[in-house]
C-alpha positions in Angstrom: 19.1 -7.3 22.8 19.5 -10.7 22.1 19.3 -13.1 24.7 22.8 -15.4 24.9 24.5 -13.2 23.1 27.6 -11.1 24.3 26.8 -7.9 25.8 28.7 -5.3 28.0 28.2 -4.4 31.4 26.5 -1.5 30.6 24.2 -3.2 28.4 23.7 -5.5 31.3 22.6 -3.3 33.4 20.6 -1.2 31.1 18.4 -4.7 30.4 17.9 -5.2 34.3 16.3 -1.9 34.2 14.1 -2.2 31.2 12.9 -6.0 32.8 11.9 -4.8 36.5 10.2 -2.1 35.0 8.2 -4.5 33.0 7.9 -7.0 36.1 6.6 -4.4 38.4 4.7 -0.7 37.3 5.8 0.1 40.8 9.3 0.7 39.9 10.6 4.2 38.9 14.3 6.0 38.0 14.9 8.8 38.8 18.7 10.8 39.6 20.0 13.8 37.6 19.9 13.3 34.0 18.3 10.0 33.5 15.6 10.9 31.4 16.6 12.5 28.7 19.9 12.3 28.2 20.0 8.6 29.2 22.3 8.7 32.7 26.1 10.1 32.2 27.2 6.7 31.0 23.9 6.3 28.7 22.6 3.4 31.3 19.0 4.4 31.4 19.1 5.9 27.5 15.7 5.2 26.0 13.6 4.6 28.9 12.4 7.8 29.5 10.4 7.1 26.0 9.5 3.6 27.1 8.0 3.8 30.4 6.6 7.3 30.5 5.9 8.6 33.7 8.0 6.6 35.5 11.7 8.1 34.9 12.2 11.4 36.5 15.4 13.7 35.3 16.1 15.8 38.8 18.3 18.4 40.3 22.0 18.1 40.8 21.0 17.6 44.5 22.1 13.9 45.9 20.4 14.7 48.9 17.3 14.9 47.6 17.7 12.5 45.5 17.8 9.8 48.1 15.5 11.6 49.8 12.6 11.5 47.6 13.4 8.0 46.7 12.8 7.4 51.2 9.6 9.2 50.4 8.4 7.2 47.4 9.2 4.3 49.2 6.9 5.1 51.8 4.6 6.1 49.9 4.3 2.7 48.2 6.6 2.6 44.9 9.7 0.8 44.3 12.9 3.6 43.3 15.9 2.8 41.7 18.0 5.9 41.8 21.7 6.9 40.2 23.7 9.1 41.6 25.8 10.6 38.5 29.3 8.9 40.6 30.0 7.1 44.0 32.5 9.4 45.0 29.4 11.9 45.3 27.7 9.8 47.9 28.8 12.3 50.8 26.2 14.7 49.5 23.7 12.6 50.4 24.9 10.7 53.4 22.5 11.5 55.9 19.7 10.6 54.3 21.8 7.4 53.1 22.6 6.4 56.5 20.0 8.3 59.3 17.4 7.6 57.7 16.9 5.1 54.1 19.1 2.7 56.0 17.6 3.1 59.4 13.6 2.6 58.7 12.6 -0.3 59.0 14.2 -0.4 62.3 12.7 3.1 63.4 9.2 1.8 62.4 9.7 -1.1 63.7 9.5 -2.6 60.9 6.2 -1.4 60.0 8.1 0.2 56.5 10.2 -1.6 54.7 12.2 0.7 51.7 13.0 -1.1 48.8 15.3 1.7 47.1 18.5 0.9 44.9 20.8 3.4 44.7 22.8 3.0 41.4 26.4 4.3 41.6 29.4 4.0 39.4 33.1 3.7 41.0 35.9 3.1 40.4 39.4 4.3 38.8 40.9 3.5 35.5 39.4 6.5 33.3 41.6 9.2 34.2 39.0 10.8 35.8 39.1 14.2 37.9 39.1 13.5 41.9 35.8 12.3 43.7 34.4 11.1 39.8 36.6 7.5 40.6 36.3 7.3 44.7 36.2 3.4 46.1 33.8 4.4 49.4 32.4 0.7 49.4 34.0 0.6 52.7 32.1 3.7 54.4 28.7 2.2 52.9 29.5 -1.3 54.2 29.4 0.0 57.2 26.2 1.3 57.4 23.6 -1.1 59.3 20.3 -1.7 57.2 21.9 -0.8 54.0 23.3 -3.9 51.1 26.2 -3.7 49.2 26.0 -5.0 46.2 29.6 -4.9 42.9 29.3 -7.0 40.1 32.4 -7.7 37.8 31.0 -9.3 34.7 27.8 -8.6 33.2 25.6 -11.4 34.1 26.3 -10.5 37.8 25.4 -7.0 36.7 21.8 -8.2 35.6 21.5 -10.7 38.0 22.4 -8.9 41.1 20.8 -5.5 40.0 17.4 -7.6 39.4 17.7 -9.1 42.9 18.9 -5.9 44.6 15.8 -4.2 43.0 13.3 -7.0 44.4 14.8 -6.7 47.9 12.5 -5.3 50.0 15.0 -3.4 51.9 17.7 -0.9 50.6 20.3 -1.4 48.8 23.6 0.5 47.3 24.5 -1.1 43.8 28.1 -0.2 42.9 29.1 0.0 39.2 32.9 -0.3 38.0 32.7 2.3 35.5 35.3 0.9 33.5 33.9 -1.8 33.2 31.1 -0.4 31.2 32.0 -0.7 28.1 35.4 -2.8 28.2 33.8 -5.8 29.4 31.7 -8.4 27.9 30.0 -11.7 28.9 26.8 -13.8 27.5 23.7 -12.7 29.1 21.7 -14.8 30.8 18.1 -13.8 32.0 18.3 -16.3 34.7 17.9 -13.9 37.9 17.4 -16.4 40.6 20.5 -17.1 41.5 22.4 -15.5 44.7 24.7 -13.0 45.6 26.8 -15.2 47.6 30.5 -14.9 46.7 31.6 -16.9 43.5 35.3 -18.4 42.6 36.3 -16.9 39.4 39.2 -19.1 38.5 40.6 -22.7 40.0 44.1 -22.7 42.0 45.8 -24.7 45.0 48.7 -22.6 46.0 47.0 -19.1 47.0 43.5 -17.3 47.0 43.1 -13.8 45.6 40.2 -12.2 47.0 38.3 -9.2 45.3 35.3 -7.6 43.8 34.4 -5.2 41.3 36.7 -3.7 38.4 39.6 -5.6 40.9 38.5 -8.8 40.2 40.1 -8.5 36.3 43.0 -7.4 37.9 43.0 -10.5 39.9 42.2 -13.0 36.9 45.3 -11.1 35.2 47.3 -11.4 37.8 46.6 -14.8 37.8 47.3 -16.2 34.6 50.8 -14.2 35.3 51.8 -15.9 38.5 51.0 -19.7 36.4 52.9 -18.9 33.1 55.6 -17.0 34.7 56.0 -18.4 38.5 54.8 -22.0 38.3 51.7 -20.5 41.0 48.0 -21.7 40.9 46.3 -18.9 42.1 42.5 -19.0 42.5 40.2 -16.0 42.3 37.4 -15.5 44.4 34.4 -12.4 43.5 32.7 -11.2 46.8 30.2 -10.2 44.6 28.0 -8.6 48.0 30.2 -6.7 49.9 27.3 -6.7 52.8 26.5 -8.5 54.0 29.5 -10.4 53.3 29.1 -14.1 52.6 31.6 -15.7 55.1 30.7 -19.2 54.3 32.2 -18.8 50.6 34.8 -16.8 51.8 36.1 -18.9 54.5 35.5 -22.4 52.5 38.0 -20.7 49.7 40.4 -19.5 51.8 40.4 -22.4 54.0 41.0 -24.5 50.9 44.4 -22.4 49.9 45.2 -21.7 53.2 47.3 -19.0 51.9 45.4 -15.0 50.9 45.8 -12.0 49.8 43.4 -9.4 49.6 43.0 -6.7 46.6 40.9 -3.9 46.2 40.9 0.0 44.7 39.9 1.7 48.3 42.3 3.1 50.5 44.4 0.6 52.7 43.8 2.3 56.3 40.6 0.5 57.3 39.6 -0.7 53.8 36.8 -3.5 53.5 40.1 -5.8 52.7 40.6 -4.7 56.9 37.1 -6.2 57.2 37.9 -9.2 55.3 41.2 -9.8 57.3 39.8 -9.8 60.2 36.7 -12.3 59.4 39.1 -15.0 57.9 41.6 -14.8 61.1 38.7 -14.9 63.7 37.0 -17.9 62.1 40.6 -19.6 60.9 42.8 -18.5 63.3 44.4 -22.4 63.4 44.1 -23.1 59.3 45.3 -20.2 57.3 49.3 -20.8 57.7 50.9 -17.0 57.0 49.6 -13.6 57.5 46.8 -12.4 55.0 48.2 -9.6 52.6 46.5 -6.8 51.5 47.0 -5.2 48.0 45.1 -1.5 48.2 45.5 1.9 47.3 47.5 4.1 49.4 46.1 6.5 52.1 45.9 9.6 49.7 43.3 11.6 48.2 42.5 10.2 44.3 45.7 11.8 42.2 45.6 13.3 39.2 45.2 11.1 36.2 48.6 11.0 35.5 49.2 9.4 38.6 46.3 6.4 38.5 48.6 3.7 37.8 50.6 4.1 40.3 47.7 4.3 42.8 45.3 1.3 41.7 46.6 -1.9 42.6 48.4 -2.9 39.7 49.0 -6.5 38.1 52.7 -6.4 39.2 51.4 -5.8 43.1 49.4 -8.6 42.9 52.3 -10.9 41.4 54.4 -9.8 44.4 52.2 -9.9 47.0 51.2 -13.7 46.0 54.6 -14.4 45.7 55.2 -13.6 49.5 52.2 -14.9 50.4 53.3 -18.5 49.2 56.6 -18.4 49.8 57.3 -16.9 52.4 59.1 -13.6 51.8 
């Protein structure tokens, strides 16, 4: 893979792998099916071959998977586990949150476990129910535990190298989408942050989102200045936790007006979260209510139904529209 050249998220991704294995003989895959066949989406093909030893193919058991990668992390090694799609998470939720994310404070922080849990998300495929579940919310939530969603696929190498040097654990969401539909120069540079970055310029009104929402955004964007006369900025959380409030606060503060987008469920979303941080720390500066753009409080639908439950270019439009003038 050349270096500066375009790749796609997945190739990304696939590239942060291969280089922290070669940085570090301490880290190791493992997750059902990412030896030999490569992962489901073909993210860890080839590895298997080139660090033998080191990528493990398991059981359909998320459970276990987390939980051997708490044990391997004790034990001295440095895991980077997929589960085969977010929305499967619940399977392995106690282990996520009683005990990977609770360690180092139950040790006190005698053990530090520096696990990345690799997870795709995300609609957009047509996928059956739990394959395309947004859950970032439920997982933000969870103290001891980062929250990493990159949009492009220099964030996807970036963020996937830091989240895998962090000595603590983190959940490391990939828009499945995405994958293969997106594609960016890549840039080996890993020593940048994962503070939230502004995607596009504007004056009139912020739009704030991460992961596959964020192209939604920029879309929505370009719409609302060749068709409404609107200069909408576009700002990529990039971490959903912690959440950089700095970033987000300066951007908003800057447009005064915000709206909010993401594929999760409205009813205490992480837009919710995001609400509430900008109206406690700008209470006197943003000038009309924060909008939220989200999915609706149902169970994923059936294919047929996805576009009319992802938050769509034309909700966007609207809700920007109201949000700068009023109505």
């Amino acid at each position: 893979m050349d270096v500066g050249r375009d790749v796609t998220l997945l190739e990304a991704t696939r590239r942060a792998l291969v280089d922290a294995m070669e940085a570090s003989e301490r880290v190791v895959l493992l997750g059902q099916d990412v030896g030999r066949l490569g992962g489901v989406f073909r993210a860890t093909e080839g590895l298997l071959e080139r660090f033998p030893g080191r990528v493990f193919d398991t059981p359909l058991a998320e459970g276990g998977i987390v939980g051997a990668s708490v044990g391997l992390a004790i034990g001295g090694l440095v895991p980077v586990a997929e589960i085969q799609f977010a929305g499967f998470l619940h399977q392995a939720f106690h282990q996520i949150t009683q005990q990977l994310a609770r360690y180092r404070f139950r040790s006190r922080g005698r053990f530090h476990l520096p696990v990345t849990i690799r997870a795709p998300y995300g609609g957009g495929l047509r996928m059956p129910e739990f394959h395309p579940d947004s859950l970032e919310a439920q997982l933000a939530n969870v103290p001891g535990l980062k929250v990493f969603a990159p949009a492009f696929p220099d964030d996807a190498y970036a963020l996937l190298r830091e989240a895998v040097r962090d000595p603590d654990p983190v959940l490391f969401l990939e828009p499945q989408r995405l994958y293969r539909s997106v594609r960016g120069p890549l840039h080996l540079d890993d020593t940048g942050s994962s503070a939230a970055r502004l995607r596009r310029e504007g004056d009139d009104v912020l739009l704030v989102s991460w992961g596959p929402a964020v192209h939604t955004c920029l879309t929505a964007a370009q719409e609302l200045e060749t068709g409404h006369g609107v200069q909408a900025a576009v700002l990529d959380l990039r971490r959903l936790s912690p959440i950089d409030d700095r970033g987000l606060c300066e951007a908003a503060a800057a447009r005064r007006r915000v709206v909010v987008v993401h594929e999760g469920v409205r009813t205490a979303g992480l837009g919710a979260e995001v609400v509430a941080r900008l109206q406690e720390a700008l209470a006197d500066t943003i000038s009309l209510p924060i909008l939220r753009v989200a999915a609706p409080d149902t169970p994923y639908p059936p294919g047929r139904l996805e576009d009319h439950f992802l938050p769509s270019t034309g909700k966007v439009v609207a809700a920007a529209l109201r949000a700068v003038h009023g109505r």
